[in-house]
NUKOL-380043 format. One line per field, with one value per atom (N, C-alpha, C): atom name; z, x, y; chain; residue in one letter. Coordinates in steps of 0.2 Angstrom, whole numbers, padded with zeros to 4 digits. Example, Ala and Ser with C-alpha at 12.3 -4.5 7.8 and 13.67 -1.06 7.14 Angstrom:
site	[N / CA / C / N / CA / C]
c3	[0039 / 0039 / 0039 / 0035 / 0036 / 0039]
c1	[0066 / 0062 / 0066 / 0064 / 0068 / 0064]
c2	[-0028 / -0022 / -0016 / -0011 / -0005 / 0000]
unit	[A / A / A / A / A / A]
code	[A / A / A / S / S / S]
//
This chain:
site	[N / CA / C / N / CA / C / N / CA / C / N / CA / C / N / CA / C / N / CA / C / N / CA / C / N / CA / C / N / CA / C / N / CA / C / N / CA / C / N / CA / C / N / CA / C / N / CA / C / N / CA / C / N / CA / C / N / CA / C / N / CA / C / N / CA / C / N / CA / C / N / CA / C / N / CA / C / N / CA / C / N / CA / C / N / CA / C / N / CA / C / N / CA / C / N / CA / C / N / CA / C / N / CA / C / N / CA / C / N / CA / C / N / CA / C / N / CA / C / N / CA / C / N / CA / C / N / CA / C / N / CA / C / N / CA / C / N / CA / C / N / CA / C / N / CA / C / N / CA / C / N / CA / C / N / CA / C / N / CA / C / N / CA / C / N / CA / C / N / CA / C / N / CA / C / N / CA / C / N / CA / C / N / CA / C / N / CA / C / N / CA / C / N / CA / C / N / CA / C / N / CA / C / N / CA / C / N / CA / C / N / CA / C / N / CA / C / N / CA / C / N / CA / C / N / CA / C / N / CA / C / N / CA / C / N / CA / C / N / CA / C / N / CA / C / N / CA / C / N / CA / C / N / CA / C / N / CA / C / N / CA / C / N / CA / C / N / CA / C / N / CA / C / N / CA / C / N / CA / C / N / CA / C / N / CA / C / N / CA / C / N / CA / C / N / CA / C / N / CA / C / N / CA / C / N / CA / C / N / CA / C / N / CA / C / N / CA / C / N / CA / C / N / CA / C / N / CA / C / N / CA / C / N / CA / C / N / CA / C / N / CA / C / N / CA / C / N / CA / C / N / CA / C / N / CA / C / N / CA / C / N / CA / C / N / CA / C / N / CA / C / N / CA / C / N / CA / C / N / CA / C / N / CA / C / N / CA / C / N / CA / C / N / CA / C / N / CA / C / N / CA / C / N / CA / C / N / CA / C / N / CA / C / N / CA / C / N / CA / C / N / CA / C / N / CA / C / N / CA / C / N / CA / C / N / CA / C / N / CA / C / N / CA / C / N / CA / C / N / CA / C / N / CA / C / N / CA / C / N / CA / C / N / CA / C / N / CA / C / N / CA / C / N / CA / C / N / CA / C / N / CA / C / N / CA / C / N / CA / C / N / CA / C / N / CA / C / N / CA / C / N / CA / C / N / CA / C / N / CA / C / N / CA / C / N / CA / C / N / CA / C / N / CA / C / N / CA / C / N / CA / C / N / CA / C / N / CA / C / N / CA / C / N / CA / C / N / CA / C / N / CA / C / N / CA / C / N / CA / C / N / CA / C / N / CA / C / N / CA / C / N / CA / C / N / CA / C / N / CA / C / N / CA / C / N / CA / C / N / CA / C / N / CA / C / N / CA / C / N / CA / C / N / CA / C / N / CA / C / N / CA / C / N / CA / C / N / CA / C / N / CA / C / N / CA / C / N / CA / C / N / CA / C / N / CA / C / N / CA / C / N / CA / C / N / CA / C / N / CA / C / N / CA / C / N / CA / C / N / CA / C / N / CA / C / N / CA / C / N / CA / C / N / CA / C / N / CA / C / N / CA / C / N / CA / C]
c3	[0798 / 0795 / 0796 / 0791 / 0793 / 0796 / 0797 / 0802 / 0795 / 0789 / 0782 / 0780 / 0782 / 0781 / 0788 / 0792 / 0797 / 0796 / 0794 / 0794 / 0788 / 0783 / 0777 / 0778 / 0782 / 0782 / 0787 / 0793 / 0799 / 0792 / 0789 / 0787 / 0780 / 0777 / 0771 / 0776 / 0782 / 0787 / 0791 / 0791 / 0793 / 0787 / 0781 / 0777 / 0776 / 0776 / 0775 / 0779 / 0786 / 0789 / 0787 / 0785 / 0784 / 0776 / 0771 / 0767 / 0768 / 0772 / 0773 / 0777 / 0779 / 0786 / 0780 / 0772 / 0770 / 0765 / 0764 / 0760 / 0764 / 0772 / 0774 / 0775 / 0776 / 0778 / 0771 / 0766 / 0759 / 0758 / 0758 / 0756 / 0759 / 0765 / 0771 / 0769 / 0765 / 0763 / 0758 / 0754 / 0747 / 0747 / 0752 / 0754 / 0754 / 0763 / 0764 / 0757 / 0753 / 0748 / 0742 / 0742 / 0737 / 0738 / 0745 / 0747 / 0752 / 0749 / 0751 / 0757 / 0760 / 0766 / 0766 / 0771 / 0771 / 0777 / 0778 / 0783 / 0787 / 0794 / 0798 / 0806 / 0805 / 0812 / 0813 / 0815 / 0816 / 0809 / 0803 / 0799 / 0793 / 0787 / 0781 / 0781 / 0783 / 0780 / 0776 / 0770 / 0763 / 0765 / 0768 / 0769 / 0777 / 0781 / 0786 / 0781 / 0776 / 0774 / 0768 / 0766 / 0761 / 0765 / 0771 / 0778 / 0778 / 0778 / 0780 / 0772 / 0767 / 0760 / 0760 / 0761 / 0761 / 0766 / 0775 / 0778 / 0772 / 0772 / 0767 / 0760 / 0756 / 0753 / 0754 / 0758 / 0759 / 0765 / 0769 / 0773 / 0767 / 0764 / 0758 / 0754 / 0752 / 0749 / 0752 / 0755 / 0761 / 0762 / 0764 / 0766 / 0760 / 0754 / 0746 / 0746 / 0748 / 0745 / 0751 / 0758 / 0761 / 0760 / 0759 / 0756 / 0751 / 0747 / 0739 / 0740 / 0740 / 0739 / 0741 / 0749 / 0753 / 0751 / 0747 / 0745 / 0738 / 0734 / 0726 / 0729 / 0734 / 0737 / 0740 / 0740 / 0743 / 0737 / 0730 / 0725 / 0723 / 0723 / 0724 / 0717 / 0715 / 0705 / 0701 / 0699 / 0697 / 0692 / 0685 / 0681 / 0682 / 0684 / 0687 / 0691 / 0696 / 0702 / 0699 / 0693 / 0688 / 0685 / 0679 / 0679 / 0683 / 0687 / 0693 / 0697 / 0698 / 0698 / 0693 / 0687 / 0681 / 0681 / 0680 / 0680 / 0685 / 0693 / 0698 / 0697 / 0694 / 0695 / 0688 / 0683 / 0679 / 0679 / 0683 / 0685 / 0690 / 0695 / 0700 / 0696 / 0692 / 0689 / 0686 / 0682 / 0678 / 0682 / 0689 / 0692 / 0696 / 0696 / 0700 / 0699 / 0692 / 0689 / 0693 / 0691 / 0695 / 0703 / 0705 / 0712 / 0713 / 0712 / 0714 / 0712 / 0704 / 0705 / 0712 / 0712 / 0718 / 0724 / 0726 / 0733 / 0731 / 0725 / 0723 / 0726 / 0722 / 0724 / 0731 / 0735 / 0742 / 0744 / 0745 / 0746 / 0746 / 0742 / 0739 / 0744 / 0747 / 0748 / 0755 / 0757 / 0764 / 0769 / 0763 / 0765 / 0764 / 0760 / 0758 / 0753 / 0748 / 0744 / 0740 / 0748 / 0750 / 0756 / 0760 / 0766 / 0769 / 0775 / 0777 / 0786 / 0788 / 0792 / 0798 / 0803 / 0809 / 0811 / 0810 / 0814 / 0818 / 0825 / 0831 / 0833 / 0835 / 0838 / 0847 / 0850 / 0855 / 0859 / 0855 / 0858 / 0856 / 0854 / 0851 / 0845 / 0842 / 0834 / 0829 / 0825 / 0821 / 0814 / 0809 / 0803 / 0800 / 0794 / 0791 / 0784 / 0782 / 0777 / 0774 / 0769 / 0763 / 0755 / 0756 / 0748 / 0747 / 0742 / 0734 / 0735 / 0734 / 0734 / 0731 / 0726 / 0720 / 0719 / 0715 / 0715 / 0720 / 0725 / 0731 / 0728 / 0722 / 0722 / 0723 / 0725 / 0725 / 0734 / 0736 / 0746 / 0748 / 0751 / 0750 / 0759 / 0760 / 0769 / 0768 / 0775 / 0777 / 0784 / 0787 / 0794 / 0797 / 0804 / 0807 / 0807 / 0804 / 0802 / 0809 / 0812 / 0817 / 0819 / 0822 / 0828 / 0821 / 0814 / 0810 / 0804 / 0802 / 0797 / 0796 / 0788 / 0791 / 0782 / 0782 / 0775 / 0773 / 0767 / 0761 / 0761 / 0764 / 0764 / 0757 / 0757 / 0751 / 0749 / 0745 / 0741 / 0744 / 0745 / 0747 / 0742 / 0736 / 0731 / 0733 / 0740 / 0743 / 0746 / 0748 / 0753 / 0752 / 0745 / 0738 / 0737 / 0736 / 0732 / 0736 / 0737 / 0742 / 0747 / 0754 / 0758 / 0758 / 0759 / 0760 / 0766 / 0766 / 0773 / 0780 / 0779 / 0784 / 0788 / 0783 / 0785 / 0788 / 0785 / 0787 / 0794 / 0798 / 0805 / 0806 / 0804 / 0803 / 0810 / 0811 / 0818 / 0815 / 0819 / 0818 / 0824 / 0821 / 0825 / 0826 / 0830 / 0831 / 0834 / 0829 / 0832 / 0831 / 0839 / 0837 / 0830 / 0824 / 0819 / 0814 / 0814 / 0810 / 0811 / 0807 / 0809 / 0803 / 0807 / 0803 / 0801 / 0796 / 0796 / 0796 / 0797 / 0798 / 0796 / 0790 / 0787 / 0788 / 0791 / 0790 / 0788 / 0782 / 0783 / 0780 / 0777 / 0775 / 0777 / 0779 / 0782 / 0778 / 0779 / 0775 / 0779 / 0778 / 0780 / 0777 / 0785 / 0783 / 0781 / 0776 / 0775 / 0767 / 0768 / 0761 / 0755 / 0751 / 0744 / 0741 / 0736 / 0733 / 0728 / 0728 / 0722 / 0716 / 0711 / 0704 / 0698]
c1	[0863 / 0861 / 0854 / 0852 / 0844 / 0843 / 0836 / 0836 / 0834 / 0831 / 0833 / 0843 / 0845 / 0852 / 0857 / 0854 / 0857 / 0854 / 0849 / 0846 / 0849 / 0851 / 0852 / 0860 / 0863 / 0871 / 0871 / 0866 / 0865 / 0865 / 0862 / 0860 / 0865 / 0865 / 0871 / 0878 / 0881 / 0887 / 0884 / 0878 / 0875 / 0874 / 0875 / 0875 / 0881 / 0887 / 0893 / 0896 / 0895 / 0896 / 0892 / 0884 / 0884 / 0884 / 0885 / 0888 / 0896 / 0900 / 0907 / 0905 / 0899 / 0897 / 0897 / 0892 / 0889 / 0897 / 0898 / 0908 / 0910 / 0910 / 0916 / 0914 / 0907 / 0902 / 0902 / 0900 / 0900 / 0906 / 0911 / 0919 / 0920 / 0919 / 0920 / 0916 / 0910 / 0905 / 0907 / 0912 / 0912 / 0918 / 0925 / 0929 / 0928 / 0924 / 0923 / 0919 / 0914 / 0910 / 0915 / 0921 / 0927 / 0929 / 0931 / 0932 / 0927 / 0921 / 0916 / 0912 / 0913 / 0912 / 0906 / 0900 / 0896 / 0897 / 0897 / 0898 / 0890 / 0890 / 0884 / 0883 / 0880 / 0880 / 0872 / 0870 / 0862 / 0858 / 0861 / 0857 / 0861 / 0862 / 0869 / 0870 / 0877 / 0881 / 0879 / 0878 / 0876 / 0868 / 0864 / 0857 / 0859 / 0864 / 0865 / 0868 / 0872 / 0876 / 0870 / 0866 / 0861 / 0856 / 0855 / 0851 / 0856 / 0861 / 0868 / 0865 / 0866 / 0867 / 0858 / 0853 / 0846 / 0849 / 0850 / 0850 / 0854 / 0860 / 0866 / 0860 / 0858 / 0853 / 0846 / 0842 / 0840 / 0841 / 0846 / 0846 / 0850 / 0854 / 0860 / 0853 / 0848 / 0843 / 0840 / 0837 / 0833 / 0837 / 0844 / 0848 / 0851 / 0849 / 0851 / 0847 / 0842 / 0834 / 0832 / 0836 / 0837 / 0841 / 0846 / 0851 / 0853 / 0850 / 0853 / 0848 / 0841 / 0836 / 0839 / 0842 / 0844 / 0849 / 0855 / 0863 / 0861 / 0856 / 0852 / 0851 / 0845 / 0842 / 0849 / 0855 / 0859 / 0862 / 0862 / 0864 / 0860 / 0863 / 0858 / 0856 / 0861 / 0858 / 0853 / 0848 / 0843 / 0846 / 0850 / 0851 / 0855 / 0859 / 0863 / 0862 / 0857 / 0852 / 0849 / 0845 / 0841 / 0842 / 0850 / 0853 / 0856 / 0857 / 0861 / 0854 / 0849 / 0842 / 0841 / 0841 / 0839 / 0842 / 0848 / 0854 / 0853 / 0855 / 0853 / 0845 / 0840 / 0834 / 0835 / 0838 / 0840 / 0842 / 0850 / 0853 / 0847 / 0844 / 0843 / 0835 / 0833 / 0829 / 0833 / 0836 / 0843 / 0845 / 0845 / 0849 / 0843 / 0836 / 0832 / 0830 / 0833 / 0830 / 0837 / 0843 / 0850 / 0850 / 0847 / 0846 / 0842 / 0832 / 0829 / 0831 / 0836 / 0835 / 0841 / 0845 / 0851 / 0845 / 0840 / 0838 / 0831 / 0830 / 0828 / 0830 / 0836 / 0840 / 0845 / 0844 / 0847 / 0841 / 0834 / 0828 / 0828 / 0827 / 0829 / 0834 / 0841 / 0845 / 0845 / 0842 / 0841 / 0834 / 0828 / 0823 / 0825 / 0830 / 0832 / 0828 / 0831 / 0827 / 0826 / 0829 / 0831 / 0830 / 0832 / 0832 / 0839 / 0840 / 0847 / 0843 / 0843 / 0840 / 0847 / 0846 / 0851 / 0850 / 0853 / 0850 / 0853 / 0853 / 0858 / 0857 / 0861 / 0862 / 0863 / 0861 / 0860 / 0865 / 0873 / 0879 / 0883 / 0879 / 0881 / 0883 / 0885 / 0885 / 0881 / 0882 / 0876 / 0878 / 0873 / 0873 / 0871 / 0873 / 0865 / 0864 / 0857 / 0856 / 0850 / 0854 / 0852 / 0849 / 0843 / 0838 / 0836 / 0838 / 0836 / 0828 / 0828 / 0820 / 0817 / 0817 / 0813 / 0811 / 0811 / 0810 / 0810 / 0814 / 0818 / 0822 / 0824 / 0828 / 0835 / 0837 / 0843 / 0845 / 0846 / 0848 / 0856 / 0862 / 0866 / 0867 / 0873 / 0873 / 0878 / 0878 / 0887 / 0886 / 0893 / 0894 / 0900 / 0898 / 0902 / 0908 / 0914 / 0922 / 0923 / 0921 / 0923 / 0918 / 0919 / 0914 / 0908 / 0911 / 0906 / 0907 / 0907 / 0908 / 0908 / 0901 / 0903 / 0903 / 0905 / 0908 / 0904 / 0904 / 0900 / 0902 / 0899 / 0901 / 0895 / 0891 / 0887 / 0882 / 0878 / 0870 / 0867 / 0862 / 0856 / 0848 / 0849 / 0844 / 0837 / 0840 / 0834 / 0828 / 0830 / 0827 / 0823 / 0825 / 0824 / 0817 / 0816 / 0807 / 0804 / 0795 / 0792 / 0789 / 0786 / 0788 / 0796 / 0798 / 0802 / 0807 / 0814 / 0815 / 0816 / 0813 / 0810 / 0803 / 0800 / 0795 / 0793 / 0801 / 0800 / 0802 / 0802 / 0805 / 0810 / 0816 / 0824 / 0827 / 0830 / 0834 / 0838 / 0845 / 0852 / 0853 / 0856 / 0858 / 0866 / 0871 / 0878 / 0880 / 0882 / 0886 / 0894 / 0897 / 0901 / 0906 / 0909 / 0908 / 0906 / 0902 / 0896 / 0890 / 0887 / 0882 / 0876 / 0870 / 0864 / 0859 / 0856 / 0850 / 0844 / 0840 / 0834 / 0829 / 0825 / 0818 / 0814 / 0809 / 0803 / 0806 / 0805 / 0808 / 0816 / 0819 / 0823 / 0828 / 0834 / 0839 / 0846 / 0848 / 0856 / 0862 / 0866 / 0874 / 0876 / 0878 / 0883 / 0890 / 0892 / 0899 / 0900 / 0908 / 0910 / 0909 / 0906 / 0906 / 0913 / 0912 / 0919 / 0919 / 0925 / 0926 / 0926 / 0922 / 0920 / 0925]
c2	[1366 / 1360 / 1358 / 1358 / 1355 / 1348 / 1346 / 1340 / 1335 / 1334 / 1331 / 1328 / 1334 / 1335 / 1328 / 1330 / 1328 / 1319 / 1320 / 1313 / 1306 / 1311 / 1309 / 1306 / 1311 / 1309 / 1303 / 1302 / 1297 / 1291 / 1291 / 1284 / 1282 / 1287 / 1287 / 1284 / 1287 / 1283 / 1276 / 1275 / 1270 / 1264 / 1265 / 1260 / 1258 / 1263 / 1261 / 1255 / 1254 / 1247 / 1243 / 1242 / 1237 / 1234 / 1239 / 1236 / 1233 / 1236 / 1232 / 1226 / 1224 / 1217 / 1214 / 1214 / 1211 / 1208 / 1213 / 1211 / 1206 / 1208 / 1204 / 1196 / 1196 / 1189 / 1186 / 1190 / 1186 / 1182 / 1187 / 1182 / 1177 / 1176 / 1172 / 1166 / 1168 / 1161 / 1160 / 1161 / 1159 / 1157 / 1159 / 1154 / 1149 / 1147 / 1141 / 1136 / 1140 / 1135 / 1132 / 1136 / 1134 / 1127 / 1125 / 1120 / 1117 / 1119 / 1113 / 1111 / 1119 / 1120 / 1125 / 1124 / 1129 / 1133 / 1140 / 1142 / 1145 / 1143 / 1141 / 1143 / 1150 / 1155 / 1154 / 1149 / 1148 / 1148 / 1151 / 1151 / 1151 / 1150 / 1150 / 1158 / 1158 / 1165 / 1169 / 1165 / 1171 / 1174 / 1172 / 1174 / 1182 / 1180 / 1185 / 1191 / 1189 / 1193 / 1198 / 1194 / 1199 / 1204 / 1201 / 1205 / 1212 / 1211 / 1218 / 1221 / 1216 / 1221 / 1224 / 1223 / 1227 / 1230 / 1232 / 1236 / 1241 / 1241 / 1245 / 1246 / 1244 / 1249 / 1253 / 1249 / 1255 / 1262 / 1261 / 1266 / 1270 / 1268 / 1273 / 1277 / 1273 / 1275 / 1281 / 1279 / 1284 / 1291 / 1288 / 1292 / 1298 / 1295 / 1299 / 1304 / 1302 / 1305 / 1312 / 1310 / 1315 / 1320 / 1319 / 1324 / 1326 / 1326 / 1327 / 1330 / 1333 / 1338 / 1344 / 1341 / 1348 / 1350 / 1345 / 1351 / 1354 / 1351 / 1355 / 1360 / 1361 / 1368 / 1373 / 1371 / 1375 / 1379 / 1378 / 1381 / 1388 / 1393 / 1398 / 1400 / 1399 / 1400 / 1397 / 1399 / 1397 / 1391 / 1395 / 1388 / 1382 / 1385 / 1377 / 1373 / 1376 / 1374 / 1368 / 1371 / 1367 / 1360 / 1363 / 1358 / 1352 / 1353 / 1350 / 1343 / 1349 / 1345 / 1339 / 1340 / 1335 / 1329 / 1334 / 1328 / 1326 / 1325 / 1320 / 1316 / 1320 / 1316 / 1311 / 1309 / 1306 / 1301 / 1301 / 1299 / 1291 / 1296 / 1292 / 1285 / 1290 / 1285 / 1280 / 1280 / 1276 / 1270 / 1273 / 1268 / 1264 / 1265 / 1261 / 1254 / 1253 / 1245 / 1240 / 1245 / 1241 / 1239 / 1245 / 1243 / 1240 / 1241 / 1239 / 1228 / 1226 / 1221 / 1217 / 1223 / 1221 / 1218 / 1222 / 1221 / 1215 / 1213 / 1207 / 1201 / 1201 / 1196 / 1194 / 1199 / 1201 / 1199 / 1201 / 1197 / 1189 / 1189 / 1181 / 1177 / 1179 / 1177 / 1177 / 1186 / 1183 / 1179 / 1178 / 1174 / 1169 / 1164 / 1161 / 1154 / 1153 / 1150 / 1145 / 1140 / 1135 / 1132 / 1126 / 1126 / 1122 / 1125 / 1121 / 1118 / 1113 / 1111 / 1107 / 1109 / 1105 / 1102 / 1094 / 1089 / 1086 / 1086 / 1083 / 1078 / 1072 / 1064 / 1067 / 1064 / 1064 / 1065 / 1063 / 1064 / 1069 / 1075 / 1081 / 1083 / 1077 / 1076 / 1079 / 1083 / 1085 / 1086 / 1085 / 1087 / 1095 / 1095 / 1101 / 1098 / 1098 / 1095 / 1101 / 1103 / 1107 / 1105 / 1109 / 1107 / 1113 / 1114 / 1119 / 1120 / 1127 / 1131 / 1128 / 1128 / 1127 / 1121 / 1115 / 1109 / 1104 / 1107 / 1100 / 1096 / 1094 / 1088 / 1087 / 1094 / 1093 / 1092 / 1088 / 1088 / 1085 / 1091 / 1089 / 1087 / 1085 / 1083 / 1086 / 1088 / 1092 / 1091 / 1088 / 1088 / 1092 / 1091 / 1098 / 1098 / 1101 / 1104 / 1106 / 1113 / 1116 / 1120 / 1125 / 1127 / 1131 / 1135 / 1139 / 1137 / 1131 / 1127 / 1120 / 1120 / 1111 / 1110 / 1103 / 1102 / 1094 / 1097 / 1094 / 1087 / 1082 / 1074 / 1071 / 1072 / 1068 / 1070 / 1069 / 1072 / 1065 / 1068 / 1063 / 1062 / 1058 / 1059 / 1055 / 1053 / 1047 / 1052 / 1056 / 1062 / 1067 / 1070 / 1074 / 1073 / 1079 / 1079 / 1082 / 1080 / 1080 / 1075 / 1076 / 1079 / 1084 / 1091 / 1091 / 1090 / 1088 / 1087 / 1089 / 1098 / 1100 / 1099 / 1097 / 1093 / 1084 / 1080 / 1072 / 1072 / 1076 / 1074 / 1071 / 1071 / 1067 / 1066 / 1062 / 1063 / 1059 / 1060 / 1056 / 1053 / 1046 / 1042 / 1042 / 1042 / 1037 / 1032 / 1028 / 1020 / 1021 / 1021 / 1025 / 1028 / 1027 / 1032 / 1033 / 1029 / 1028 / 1037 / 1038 / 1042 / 1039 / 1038 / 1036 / 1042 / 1046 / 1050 / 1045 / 1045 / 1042 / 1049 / 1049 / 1053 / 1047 / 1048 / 1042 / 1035 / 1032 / 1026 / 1026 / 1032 / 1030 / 1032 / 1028 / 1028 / 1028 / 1034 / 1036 / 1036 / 1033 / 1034 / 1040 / 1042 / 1051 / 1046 / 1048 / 1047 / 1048 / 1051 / 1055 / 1050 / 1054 / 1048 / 1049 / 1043 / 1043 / 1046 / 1049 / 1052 / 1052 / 1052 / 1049 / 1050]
unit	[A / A / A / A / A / A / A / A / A / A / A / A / A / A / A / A / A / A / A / A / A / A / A / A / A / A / A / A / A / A / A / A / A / A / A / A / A / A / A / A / A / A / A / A / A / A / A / A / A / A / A / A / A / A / A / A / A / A / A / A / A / A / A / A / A / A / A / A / A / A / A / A / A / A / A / A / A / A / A / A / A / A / A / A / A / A / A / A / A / A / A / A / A / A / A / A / A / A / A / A / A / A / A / A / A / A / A / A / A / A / A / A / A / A / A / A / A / A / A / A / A / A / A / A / A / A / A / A / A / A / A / A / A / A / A / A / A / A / A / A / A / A / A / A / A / A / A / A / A / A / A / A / A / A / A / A / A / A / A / A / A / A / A / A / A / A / A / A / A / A / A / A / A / A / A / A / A / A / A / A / A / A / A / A / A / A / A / A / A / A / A / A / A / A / A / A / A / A / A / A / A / A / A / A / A / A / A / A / A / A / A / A / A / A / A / A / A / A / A / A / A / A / A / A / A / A / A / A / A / A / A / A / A / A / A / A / A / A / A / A / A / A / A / A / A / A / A / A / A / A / A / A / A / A / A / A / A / A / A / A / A / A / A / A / A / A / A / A / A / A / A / A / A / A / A / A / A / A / A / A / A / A / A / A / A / A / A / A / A / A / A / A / A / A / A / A / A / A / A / A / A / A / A / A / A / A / A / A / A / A / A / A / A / A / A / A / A / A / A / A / A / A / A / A / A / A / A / A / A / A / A / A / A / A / A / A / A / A / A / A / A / A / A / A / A / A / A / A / A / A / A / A / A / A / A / A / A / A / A / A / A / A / A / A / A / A / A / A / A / A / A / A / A / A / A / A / A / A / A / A / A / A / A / A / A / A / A / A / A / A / A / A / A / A / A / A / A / A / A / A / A / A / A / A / A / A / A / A / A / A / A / A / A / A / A / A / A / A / A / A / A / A / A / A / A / A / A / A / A / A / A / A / A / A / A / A / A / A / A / A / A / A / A / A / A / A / A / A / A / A / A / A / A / A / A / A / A / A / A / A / A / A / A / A / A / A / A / A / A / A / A / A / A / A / A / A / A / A / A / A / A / A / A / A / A / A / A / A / A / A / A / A / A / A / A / A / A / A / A / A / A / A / A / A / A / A / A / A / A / A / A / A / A / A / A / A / A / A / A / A / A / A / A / A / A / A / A / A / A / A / A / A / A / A / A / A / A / A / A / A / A / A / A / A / A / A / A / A / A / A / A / A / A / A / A / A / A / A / A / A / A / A / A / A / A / A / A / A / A / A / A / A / A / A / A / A / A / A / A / A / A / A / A / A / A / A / A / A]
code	[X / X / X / X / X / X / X / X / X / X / X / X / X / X / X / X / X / X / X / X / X / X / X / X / X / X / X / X / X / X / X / X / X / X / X / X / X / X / X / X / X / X / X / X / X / X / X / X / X / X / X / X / X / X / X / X / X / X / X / X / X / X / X / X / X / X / X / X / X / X / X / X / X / X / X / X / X / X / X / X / X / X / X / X / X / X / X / X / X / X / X / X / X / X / X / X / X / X / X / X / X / X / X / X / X / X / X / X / X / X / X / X / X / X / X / X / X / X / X / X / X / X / X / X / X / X / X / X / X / X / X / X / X / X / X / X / X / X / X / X / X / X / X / X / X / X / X / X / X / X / X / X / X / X / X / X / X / X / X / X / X / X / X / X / X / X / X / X / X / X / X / X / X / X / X / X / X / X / X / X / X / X / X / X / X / X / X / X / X / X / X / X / X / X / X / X / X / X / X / X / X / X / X / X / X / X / X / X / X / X / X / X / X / X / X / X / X / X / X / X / X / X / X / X / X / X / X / X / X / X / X / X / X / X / X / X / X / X / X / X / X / X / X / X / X / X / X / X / X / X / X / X / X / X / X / X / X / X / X / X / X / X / X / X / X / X / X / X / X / X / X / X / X / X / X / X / X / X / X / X / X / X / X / X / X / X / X / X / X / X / X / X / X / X / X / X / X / X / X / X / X / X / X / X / X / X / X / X / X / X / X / X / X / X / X / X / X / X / X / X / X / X / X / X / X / X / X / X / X / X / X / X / X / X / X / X / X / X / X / X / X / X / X / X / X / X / X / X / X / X / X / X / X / X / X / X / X / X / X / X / X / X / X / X / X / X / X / X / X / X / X / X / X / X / X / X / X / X / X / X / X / X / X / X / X / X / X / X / X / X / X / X / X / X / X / X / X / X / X / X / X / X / X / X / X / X / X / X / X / X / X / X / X / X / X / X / X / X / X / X / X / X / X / X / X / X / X / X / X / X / X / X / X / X / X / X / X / X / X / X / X / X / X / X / X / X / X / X / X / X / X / X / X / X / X / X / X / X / X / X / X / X / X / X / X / X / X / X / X / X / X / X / X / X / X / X / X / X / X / X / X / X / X / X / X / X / X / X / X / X / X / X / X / X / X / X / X / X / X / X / X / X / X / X / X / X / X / X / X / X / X / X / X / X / X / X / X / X / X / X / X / X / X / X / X / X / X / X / X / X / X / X / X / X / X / X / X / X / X / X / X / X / X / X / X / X / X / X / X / X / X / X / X / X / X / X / X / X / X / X / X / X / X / X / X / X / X / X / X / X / X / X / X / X / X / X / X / X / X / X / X / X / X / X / X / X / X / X]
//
C-alpha cells in the first residue's frame, strides 16, 4: 500500500464520523426548533454541526483525490485503465458545483449568518437573543428550558436594525419573575407573547 493510499483511506474513515456528528447534531437542532426550541452548546447547534459537515467534506475530498489515482494506477490494462480514468474524471468535475455549493452553505452556517448573543442577570438567569444576518430586523428572545436549550418566548422589533444587538451592551435584569432586557434606552419584558 502506498503512502497516497494509506492517506486517502485515513481521511475517507475520518470523514465518516464527522459526517454522522454533523447528522446526529443537525437533527437534534431541528427537533428542538420544531417546538420552538433553540438548541445551545456555547454557540447555536446547527453552526457546530456545519464545522462536522466541512471537516466531513473536505477530508472525504482530499481523501478521494488520494485514492482513486492510486486504485486507477492499479489496473494494468491500458484500455479500461483509460476508460475508468475518464469516467472517474467526469464524474468528479459533475459533482464539483454540488459539492462546492454544499460547503457554501456549510460555510455560511458555520460562520454563522446571524447573531445569537447570551445575556445573564446577575442571579444566573439568562436569555439568548437572536438577529438575522442580513438586515437585523428580525430579533427573537429565548429563555433558558434546560441545561442545552432555550425556548422561544417573544420577537423583539424594538431592538431590531442598527446598532445591532451585539453591539448595544444589553444586560438583564430580575425582579423576582419578572426578567427585564435593558439595550441602551430600551427596556423589554422577557415574557411569552400571546398567542395570535
Amino acid at each position: 500500500m502506498k503512502h497516497s493510499e494509506a492517506w486517502g483511506t485515513a481521511l475517507i474513515l475520518l470523514a465518516a464520523p464527522c459526517a454522522w456528528a454533523y447528522q446526529a447534531i443537525n437533527e437534534a437542532y431541528w427537533a428542538g426548533a420544531r417546538e420552538g426550541m433553540l438548541l445551545y452548546i456555547g454557540i447555536p447547534a446547527d453552526s457546530i454541526a456545519n464545522w462536522f459537515l466541512i471537516a466531513a467534506l473536505l477530508s472525504g475530498a482530499v481523501g478521494l483525490l488520494l485514492l482513486v489515482p492510486a486504485l486507477i494506477g492499479r489496473i494494468h490494462r491500458k484500455v479500461p485503465r483509460r476508460i475508468v480514468g475518464w469516467t472517474t474524471g467526469v464524474a468528479a468535475v459533475a459533482a464539483v458545483p454540488y459539492f462546492g455549493l454544499m460547503f457554501l452553505f456549510a460555510a455560511l452556517g458555520a460562520f454563522g449568518i446571524g447573531d445569537a448573543v447570551k445575556i445573564t442577570a446577575a442571579d444566573g438567569q439568562s436569555v439568548l437573543v437572536t438577529q438575522d444576518g442580513f438586515d437585523g430586523d428580525t430579533v427573537d428572545i429565548y429563555t433558558q428550558h434546560d441545561e442545552l436549550h432555550y425556548k422561544r418566548v417573544r420577537s423583539a422589533p424594538e431592538i431590531s436594525g442598527w446598532p445591532r444587538v451585539k453591539d448595544q451592551n444589553c444586560r438583564l435584569d430580575s425582579a423576582g419573575d419578572e426578567l427585564r432586557l435593558i439595550c441602551g434606552e430600551k427596556r423589554l419584558v422577557v415574557e411569552e407573547e400571546e398567542p395570535a
